[in-house]
C-alpha positions as CSV (number, residue, x, y, z in Angstrom):
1,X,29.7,96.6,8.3
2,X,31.9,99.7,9.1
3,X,34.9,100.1,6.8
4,X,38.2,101.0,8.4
5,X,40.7,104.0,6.9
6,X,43.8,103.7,5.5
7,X,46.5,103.0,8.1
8,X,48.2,106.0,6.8
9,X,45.4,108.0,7.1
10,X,45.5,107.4,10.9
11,X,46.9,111.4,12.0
12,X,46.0,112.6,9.4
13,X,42.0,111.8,10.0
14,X,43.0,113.5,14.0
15,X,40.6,116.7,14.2
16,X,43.1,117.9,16.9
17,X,46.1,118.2,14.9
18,X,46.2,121.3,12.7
19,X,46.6,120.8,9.1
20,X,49.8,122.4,7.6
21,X,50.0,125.8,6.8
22,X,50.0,125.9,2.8
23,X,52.5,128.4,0.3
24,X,50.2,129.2,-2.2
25,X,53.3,129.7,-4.3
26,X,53.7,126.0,-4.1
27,X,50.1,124.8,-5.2
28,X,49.1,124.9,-8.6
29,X,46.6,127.2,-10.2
30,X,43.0,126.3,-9.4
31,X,43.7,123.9,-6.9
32,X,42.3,123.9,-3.8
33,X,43.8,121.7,-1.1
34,X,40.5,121.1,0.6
35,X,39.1,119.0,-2.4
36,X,42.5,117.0,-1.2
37,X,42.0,116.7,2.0
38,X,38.1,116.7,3.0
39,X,36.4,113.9,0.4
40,X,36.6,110.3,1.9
41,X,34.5,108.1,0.9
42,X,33.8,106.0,3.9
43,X,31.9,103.3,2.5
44,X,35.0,102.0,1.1
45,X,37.4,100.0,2.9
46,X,41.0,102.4,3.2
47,X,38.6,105.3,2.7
48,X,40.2,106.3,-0.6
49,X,39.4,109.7,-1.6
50,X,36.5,110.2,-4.4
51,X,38.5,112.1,-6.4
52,X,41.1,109.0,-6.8
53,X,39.9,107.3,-10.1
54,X,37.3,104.6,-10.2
55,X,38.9,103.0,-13.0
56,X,41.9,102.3,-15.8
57,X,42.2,105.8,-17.6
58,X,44.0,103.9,-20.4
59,X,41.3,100.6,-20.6
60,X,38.9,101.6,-18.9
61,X,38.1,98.8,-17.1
62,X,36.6,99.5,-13.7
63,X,38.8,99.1,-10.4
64,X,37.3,96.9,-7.8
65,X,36.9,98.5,-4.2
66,X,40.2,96.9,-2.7
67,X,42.1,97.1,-5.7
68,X,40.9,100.7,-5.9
69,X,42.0,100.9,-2.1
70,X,45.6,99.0,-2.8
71,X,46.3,101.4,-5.3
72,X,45.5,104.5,-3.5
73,X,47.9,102.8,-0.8
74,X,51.0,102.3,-3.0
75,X,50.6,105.5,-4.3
76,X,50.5,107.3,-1.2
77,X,53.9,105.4,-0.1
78,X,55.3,106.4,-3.3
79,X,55.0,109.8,-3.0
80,X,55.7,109.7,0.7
81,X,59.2,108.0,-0.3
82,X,59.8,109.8,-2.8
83,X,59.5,112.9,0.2
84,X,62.1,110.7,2.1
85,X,59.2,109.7,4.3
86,X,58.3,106.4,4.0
87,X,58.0,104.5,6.3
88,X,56.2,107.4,8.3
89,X,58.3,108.7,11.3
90,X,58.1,111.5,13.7
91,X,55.6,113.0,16.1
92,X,51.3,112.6,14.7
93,X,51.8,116.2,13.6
94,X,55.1,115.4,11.6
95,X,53.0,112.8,10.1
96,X,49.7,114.7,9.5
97,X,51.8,117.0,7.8
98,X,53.3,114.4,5.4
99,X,50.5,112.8,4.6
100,X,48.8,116.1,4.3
101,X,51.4,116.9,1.7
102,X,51.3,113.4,0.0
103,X,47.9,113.8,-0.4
104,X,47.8,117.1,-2.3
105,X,50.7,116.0,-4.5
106,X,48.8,113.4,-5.6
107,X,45.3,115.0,-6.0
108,X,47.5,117.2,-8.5
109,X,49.0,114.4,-10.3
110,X,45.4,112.6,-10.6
111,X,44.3,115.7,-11.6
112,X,46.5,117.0,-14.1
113,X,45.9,113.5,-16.1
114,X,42.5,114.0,-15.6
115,X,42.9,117.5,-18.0
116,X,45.1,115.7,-20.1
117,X,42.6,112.7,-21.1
118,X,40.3,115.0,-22.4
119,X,42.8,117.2,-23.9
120,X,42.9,120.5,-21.8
């Protein structure tokens, strides 16, 4: 049974558009936007990076695989309206970029409360 990507994922999964050029000044310390943008899992329906957590940080409990999915969904648009671009417009490489940029920004947030539940 093959698993299908995130709609939103759609240009940004296109080898033939070029990822965005990235200001370092921009991206925290220690991050590397690769870790953002190269690790789908694609044994899970939307794809949904492995990075994105597996489960409540607060409770615990585990997500299932398309609640798991649903959330990595609404936070991408989140962040993508919060950007002023949601829904997506503009050409595939307009929205490569955005999603590109979407992505990181949230691979930071997931990140930083990563550190901060076990106190670094």
């Amino acid at each position: 049974m093959g698993r299908n990507p995130n709609p939103l994922l759609n240009e940004f999964l296109d080898p033939t558009l070029p990822l965005p050029e990235i200001h370092w000044e921009t991206v925290p310390p220690g991050v590397n936007p690769e870790e953002a943008w190269d690790r789908f899992d694609e044994n899970i329906e939307g794809w949904v990076p492995i990075w994105f957590p597996i489960g409540d940080p607060c409770s615990g409990r585990s997500y299932g695989e398309f609640e798991r999915a649903s959330l990595f969904n609404q936070c991408l648009e989140e962040i993508l309206g919060s950007m002023h671009r949601w829904p997506l417009w503009g050409s595939a490489r307009d929205k490569k970029r955005a999603v590109a940029f979407a992505l990181l920004h949230l691979y930071c947030e997931v990140r930083q409360s990563f550190m901060e539940g076990y106190g670094q």
